[in-house]
PyMOL Python script that loads the backbone (N, CA, C, O; Angstrom):
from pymol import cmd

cmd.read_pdbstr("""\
ATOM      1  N   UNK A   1     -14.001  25.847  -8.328  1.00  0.00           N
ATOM      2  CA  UNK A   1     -12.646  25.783  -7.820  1.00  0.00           C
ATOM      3  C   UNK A   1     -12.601  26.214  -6.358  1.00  0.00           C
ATOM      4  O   UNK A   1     -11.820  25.939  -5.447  1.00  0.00           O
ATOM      5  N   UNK A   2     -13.656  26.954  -6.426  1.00  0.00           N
ATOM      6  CA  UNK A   2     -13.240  27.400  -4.606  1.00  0.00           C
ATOM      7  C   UNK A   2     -13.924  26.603  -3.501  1.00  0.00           C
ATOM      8  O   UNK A   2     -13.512  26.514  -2.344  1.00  0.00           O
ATOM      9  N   UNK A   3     -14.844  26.126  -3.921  1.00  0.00           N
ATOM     10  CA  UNK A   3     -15.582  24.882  -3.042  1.00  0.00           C
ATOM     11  C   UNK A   3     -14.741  23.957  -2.656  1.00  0.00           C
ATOM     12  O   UNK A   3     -14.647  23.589  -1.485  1.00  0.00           O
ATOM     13  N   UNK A   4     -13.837  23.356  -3.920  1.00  0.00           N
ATOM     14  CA  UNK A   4     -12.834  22.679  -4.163  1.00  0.00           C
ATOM     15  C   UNK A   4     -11.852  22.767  -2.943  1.00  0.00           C
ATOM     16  O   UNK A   4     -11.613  21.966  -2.039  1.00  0.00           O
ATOM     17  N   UNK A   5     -11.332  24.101  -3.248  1.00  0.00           N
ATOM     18  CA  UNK A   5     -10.161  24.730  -1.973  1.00  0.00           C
ATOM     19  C   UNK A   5     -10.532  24.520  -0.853  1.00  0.00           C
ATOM     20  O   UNK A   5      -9.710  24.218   0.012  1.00  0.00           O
ATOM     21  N   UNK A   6     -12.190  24.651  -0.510  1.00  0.00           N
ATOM     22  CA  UNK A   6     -12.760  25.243   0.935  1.00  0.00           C
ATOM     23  C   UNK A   6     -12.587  23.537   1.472  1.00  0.00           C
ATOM     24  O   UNK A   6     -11.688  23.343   2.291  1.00  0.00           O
ATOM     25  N   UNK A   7     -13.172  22.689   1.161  1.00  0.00           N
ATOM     26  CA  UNK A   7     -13.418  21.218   1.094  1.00  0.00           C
ATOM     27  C   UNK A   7     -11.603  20.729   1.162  1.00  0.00           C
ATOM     28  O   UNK A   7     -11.507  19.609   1.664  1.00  0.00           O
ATOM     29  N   UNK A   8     -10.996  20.995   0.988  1.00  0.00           N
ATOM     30  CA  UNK A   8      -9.670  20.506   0.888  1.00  0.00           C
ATOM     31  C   UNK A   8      -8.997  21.424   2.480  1.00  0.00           C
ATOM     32  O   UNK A   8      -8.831  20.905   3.584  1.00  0.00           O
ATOM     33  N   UNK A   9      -8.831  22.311   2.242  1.00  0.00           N
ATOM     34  CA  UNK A   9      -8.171  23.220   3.551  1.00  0.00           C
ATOM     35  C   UNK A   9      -9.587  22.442   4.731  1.00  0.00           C
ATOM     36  O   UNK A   9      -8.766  21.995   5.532  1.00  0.00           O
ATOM     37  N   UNK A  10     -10.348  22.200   5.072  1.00  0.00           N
ATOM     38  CA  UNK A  10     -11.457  21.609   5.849  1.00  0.00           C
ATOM     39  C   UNK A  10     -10.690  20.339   6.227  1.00  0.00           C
ATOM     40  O   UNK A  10     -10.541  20.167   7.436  1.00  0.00           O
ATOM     41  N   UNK A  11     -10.118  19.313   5.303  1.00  0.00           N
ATOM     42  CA  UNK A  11      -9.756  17.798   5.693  1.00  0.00           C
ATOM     43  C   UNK A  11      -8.080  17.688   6.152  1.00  0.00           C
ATOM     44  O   UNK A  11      -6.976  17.982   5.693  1.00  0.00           O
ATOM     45  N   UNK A  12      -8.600  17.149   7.201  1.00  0.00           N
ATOM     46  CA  UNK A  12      -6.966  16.908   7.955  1.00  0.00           C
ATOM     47  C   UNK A  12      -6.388  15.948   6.701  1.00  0.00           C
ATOM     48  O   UNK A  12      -7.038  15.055   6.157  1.00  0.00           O
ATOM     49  N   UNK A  13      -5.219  16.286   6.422  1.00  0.00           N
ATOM     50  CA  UNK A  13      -4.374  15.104   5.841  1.00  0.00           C
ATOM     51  C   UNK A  13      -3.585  14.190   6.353  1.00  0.00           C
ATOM     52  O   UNK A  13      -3.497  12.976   6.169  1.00  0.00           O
ATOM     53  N   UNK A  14      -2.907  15.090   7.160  1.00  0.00           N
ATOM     54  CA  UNK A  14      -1.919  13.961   8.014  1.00  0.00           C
ATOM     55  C   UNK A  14      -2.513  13.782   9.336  1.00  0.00           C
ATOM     56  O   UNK A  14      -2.862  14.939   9.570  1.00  0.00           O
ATOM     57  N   UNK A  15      -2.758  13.296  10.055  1.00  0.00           N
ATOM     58  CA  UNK A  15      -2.681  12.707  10.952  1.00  0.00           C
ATOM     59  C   UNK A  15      -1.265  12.999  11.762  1.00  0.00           C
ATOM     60  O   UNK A  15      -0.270  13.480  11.220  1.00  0.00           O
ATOM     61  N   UNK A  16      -1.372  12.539  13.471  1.00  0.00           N
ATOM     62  CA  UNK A  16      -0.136  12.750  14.506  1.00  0.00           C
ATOM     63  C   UNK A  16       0.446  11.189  14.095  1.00  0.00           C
ATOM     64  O   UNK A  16      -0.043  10.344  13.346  1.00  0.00           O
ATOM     65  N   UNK A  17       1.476  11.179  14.764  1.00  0.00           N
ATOM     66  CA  UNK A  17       2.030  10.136  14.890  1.00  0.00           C
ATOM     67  C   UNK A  17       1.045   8.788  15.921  1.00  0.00           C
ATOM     68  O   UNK A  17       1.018   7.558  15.959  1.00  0.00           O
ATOM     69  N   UNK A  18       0.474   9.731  16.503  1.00  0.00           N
ATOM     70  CA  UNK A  18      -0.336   8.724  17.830  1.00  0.00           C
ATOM     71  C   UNK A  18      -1.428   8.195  17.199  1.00  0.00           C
ATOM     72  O   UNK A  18      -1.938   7.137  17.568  1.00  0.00           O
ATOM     73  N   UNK A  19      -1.974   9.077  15.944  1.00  0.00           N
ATOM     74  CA  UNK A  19      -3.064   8.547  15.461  1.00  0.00           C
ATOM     75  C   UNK A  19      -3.288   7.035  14.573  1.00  0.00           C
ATOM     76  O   UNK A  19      -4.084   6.107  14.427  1.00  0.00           O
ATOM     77  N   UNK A  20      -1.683   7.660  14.021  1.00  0.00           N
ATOM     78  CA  UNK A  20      -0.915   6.102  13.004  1.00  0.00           C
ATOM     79  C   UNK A  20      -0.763   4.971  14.192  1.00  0.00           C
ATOM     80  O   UNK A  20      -1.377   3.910  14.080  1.00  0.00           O
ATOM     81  N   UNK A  21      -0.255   5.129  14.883  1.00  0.00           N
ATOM     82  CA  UNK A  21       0.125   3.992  15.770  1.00  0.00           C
ATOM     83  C   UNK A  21      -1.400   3.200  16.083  1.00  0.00           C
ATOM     84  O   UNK A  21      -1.567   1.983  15.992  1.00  0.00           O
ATOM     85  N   UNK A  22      -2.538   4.284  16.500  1.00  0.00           N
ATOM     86  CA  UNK A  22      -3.557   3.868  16.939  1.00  0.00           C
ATOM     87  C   UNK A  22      -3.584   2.825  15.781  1.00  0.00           C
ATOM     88  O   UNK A  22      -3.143   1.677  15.838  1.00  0.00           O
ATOM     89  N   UNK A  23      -4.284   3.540  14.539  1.00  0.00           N
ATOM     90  CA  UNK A  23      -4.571   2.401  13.399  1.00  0.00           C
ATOM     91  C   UNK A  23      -3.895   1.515  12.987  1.00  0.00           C
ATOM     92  O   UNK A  23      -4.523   0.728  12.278  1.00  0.00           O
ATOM     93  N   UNK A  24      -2.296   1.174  13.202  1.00  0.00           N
ATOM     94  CA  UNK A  24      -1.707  -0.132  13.061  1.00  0.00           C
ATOM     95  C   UNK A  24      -1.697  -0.942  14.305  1.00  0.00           C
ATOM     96  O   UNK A  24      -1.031  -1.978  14.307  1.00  0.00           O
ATOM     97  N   UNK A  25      -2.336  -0.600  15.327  1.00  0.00           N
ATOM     98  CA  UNK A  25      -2.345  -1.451  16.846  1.00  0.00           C
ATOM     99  C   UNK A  25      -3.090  -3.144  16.360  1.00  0.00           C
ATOM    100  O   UNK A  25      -2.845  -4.272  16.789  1.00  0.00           O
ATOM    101  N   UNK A  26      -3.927  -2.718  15.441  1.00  0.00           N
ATOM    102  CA  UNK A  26      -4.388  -4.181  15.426  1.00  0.00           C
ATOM    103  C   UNK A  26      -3.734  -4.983  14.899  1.00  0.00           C
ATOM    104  O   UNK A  26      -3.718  -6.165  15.242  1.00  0.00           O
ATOM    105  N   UNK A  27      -2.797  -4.303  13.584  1.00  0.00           N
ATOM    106  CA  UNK A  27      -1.834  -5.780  13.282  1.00  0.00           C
ATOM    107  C   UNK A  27      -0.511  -5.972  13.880  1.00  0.00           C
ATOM    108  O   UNK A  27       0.474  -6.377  13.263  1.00  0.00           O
ATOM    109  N   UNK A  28      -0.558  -5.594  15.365  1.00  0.00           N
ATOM    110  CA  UNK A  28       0.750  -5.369  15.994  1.00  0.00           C
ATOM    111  C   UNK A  28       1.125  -7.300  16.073  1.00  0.00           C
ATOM    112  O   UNK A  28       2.201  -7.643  15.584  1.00  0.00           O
ATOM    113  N   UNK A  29       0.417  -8.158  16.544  1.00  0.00           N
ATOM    114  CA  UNK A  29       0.471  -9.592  16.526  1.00  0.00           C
ATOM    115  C   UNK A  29       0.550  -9.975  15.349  1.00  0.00           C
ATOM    116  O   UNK A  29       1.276 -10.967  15.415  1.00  0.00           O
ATOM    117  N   UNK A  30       0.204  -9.789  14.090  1.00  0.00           N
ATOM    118  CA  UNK A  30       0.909 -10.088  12.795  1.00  0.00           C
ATOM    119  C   UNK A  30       1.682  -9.934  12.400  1.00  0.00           C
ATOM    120  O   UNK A  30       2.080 -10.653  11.483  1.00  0.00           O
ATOM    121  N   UNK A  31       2.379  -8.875  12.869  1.00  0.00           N
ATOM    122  CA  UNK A  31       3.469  -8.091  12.517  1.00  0.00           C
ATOM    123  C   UNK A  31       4.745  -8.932  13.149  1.00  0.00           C
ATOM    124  O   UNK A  31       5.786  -9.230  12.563  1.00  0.00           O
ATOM    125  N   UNK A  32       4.390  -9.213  14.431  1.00  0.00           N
ATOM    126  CA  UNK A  32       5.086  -9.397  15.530  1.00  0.00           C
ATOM    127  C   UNK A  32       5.510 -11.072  14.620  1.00  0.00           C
ATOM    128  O   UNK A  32       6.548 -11.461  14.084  1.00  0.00           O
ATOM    129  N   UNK A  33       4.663 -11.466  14.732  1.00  0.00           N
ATOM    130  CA  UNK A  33       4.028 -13.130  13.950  1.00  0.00           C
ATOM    131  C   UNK A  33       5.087 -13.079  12.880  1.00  0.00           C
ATOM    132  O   UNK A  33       6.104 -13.767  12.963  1.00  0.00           O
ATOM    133  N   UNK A  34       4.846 -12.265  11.878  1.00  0.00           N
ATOM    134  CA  UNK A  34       5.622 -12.017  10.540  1.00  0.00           C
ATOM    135  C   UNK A  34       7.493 -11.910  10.253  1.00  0.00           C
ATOM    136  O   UNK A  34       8.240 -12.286   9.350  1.00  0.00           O
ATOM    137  N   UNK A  35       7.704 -11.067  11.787  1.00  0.00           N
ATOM    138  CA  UNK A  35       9.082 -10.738  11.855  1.00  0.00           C
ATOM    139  C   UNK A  35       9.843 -11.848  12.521  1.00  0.00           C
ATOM    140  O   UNK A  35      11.046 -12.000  12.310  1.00  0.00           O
ATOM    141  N   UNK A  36       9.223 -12.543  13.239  1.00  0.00           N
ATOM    142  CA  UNK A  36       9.213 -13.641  13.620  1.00  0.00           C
ATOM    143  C   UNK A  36       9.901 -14.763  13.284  1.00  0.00           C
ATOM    144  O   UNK A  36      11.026 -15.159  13.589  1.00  0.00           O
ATOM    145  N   UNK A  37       8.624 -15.418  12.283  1.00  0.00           N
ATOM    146  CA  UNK A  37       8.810 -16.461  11.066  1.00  0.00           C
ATOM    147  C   UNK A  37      10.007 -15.979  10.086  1.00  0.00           C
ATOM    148  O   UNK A  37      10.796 -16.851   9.722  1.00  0.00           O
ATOM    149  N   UNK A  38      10.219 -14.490   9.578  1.00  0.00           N
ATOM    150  CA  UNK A  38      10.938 -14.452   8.805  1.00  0.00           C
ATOM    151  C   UNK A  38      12.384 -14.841   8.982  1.00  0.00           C
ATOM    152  O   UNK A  38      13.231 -15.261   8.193  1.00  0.00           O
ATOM    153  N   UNK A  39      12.400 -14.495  10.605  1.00  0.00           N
ATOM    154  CA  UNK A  39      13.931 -14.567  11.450  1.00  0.00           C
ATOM    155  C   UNK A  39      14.413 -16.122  11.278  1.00  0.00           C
ATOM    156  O   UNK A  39      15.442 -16.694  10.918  1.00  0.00           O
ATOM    157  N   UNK A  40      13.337 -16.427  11.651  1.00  0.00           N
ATOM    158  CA  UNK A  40      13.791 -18.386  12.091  1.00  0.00           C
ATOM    159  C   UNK A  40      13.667 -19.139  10.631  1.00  0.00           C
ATOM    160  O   UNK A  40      13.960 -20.322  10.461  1.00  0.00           O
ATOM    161  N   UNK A  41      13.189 -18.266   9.621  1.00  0.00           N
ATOM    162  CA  UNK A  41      13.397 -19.211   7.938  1.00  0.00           C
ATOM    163  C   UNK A  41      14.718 -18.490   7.436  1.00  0.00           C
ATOM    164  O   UNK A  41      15.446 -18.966   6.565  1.00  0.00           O
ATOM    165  N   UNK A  42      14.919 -17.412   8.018  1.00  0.00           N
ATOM    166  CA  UNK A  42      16.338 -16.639   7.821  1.00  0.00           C
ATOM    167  C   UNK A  42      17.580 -17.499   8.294  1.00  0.00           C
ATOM    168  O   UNK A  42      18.560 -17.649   7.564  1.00  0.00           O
ATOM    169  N   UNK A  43      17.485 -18.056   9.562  1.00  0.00           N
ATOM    170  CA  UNK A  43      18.580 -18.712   9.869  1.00  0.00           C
ATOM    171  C   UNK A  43      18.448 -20.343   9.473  1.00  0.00           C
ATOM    172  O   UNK A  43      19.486 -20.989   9.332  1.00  0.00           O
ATOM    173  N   UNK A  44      17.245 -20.934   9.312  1.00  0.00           N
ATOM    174  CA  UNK A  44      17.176 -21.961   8.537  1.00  0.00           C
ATOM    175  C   UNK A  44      17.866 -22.307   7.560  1.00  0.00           C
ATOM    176  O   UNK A  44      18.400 -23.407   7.417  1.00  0.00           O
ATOM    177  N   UNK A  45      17.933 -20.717   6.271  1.00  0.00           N
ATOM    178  CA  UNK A  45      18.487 -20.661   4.937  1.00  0.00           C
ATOM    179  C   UNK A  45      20.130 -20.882   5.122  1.00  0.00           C
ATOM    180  O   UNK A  45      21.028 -21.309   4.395  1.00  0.00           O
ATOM    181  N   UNK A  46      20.042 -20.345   6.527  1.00  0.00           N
ATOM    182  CA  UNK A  46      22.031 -20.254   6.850  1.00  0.00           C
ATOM    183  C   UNK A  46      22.219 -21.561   7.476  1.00  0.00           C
ATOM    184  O   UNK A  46      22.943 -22.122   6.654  1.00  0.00           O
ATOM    185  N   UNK A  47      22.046 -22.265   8.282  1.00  0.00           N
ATOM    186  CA  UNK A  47      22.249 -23.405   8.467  1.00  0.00           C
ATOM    187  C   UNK A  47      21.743 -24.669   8.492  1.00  0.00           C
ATOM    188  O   UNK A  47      22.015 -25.486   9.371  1.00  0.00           O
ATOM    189  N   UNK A  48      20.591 -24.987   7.021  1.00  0.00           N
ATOM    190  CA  UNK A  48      20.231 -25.899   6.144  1.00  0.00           C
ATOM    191  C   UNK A  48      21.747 -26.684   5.404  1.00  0.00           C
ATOM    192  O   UNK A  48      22.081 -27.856   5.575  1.00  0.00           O
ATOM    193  N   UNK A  49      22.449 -25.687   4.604  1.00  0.00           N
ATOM    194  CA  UNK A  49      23.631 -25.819   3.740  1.00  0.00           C
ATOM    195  C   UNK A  49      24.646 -26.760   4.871  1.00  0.00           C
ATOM    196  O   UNK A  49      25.129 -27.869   4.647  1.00  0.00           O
ATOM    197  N   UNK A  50      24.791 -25.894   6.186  1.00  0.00           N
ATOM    198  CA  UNK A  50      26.105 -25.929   6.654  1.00  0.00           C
ATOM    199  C   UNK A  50      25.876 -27.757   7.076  1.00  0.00           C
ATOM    200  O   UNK A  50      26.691 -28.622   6.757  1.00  0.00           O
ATOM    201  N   UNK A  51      24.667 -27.996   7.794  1.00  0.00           N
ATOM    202  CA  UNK A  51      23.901 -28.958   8.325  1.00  0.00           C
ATOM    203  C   UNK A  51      24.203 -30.146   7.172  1.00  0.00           C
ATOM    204  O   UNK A  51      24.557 -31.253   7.578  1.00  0.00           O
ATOM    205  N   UNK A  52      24.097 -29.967   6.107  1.00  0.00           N
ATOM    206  CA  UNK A  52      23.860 -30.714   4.727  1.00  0.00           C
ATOM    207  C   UNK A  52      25.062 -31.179   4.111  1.00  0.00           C
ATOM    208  O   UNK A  52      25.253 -32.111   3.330  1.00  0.00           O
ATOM    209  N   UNK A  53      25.997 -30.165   4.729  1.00  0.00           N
ATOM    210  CA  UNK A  53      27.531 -30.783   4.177  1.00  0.00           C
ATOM    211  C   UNK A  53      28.306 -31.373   5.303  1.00  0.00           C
ATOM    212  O   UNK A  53      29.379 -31.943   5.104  1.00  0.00           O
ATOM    213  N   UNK A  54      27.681 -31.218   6.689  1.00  0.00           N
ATOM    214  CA  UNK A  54      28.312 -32.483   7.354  1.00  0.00           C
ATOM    215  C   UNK A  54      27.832 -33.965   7.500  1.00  0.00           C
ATOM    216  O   UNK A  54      28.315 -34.905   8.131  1.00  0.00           O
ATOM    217  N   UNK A  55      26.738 -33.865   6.720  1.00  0.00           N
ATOM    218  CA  UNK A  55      26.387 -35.276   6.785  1.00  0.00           C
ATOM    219  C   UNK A  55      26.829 -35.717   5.804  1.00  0.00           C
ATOM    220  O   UNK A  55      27.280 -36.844   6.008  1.00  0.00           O
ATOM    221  N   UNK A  56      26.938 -35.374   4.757  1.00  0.00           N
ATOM    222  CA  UNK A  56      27.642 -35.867   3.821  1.00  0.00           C
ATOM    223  C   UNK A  56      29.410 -35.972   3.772  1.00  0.00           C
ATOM    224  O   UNK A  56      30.094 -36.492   2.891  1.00  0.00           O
ATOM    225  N   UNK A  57      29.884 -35.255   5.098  1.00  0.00           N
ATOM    226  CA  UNK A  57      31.457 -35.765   5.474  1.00  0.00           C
ATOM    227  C   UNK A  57      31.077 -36.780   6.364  1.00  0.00           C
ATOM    228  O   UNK A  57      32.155 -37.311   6.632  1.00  0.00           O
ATOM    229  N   UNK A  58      30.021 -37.498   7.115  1.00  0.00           N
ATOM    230  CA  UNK A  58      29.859 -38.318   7.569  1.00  0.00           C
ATOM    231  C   UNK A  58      29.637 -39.373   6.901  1.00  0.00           C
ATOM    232  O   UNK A  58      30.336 -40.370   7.081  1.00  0.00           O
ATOM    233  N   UNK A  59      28.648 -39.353   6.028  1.00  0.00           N
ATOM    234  CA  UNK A  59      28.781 -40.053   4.818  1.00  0.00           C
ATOM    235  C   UNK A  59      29.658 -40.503   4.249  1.00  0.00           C
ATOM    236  O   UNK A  59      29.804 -41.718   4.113  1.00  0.00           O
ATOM    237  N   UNK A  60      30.499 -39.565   3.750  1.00  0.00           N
ATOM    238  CA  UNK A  60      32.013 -40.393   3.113  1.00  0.00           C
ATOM    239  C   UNK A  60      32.568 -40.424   3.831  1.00  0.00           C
ATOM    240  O   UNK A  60      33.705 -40.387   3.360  1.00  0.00           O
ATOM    241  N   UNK A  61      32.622 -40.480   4.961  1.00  0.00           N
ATOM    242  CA  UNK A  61      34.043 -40.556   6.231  1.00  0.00           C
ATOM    243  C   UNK A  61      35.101 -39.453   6.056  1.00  0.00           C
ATOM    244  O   UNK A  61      36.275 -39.672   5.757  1.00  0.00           O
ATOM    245  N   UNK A  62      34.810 -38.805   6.173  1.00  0.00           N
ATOM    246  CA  UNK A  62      35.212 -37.825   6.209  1.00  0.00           C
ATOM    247  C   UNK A  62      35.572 -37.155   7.541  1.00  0.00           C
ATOM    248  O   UNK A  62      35.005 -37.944   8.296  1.00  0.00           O
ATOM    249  N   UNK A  63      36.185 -36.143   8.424  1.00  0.00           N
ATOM    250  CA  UNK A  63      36.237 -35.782   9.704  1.00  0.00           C
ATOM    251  C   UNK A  63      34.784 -34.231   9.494  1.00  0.00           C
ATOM    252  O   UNK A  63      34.636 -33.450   8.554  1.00  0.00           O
ATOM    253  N   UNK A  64      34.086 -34.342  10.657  1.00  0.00           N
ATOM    254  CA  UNK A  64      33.465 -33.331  10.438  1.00  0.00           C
ATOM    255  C   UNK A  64      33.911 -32.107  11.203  1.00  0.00           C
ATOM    256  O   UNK A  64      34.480 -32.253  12.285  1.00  0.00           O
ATOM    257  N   UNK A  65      33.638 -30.674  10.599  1.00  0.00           N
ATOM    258  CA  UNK A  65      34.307 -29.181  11.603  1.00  0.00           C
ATOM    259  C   UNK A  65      34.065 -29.317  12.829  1.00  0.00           C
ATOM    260  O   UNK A  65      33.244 -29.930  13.510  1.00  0.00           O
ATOM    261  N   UNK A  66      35.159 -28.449  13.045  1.00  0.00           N
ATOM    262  CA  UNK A  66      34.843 -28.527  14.548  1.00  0.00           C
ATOM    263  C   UNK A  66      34.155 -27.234  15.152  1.00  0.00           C
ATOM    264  O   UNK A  66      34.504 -26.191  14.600  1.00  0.00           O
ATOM    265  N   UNK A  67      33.447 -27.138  15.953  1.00  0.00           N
ATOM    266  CA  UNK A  67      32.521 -26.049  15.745  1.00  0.00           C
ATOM    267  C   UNK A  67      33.613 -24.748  17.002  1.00  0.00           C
ATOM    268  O   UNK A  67      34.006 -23.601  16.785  1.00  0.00           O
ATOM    269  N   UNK A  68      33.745 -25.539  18.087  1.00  0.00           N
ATOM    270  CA  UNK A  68      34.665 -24.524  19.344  1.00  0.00           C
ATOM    271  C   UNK A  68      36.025 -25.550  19.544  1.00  0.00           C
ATOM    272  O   UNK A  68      36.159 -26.685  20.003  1.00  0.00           O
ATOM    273  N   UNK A  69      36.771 -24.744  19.072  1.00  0.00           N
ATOM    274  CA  UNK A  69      38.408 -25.147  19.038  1.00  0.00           C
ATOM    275  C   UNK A  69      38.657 -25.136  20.040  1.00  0.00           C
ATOM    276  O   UNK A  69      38.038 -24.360  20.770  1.00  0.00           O
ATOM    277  N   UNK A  70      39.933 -26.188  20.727  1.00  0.00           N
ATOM    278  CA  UNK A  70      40.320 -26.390  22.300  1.00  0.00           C
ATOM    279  C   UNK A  70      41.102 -25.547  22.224  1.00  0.00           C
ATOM    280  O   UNK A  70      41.700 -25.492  21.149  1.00  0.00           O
ATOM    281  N   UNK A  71      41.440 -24.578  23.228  1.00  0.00           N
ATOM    282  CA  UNK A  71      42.054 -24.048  23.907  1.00  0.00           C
ATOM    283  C   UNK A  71      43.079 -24.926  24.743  1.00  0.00           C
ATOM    284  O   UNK A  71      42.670 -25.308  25.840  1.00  0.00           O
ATOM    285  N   UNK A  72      44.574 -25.353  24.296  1.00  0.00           N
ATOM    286  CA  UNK A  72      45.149 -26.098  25.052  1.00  0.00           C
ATOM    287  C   UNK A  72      46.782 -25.656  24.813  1.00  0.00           C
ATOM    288  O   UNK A  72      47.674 -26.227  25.441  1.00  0.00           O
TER     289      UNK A  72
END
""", "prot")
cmd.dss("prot")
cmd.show_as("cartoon", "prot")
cmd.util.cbc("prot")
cmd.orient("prot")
């Protein structure tokens, strides 16, 4: 048990903050990559739908929205 203790109080556990940063530096471009892609399939999901129901008021003749209202 006390070898145990000696061997344990001996090993850093945590680490600084500078040390973490060091070791995620390499997937900083994946990361970057990742948040990325997620953004632009994020707004895809939002205006796939909107995109999809004016062609189909074009389709039936329909009038399509108007996106910036006149000011008149």
């Amino acid at each position: 048990m006390q070898v145990f203790a000696r061997v344990v109080s001996q090993q850093k556990f945590m680490g600084s903050f500078r040390d973490s940063l060091k070791y995620y530096s390499r997937y900083w471009k994946t990361s970057v990559f990742s948040i990325g892609a997620s953004s632009v399939l994020g707004l895809a999901d939002l205006l796939a739908p909107y995109a999809i129901g004016q062609i189909l008021n074009v389709l039936s003749g329909q009038t399509t929205d108007i996106l910036l209202p006149k000011n008149s």
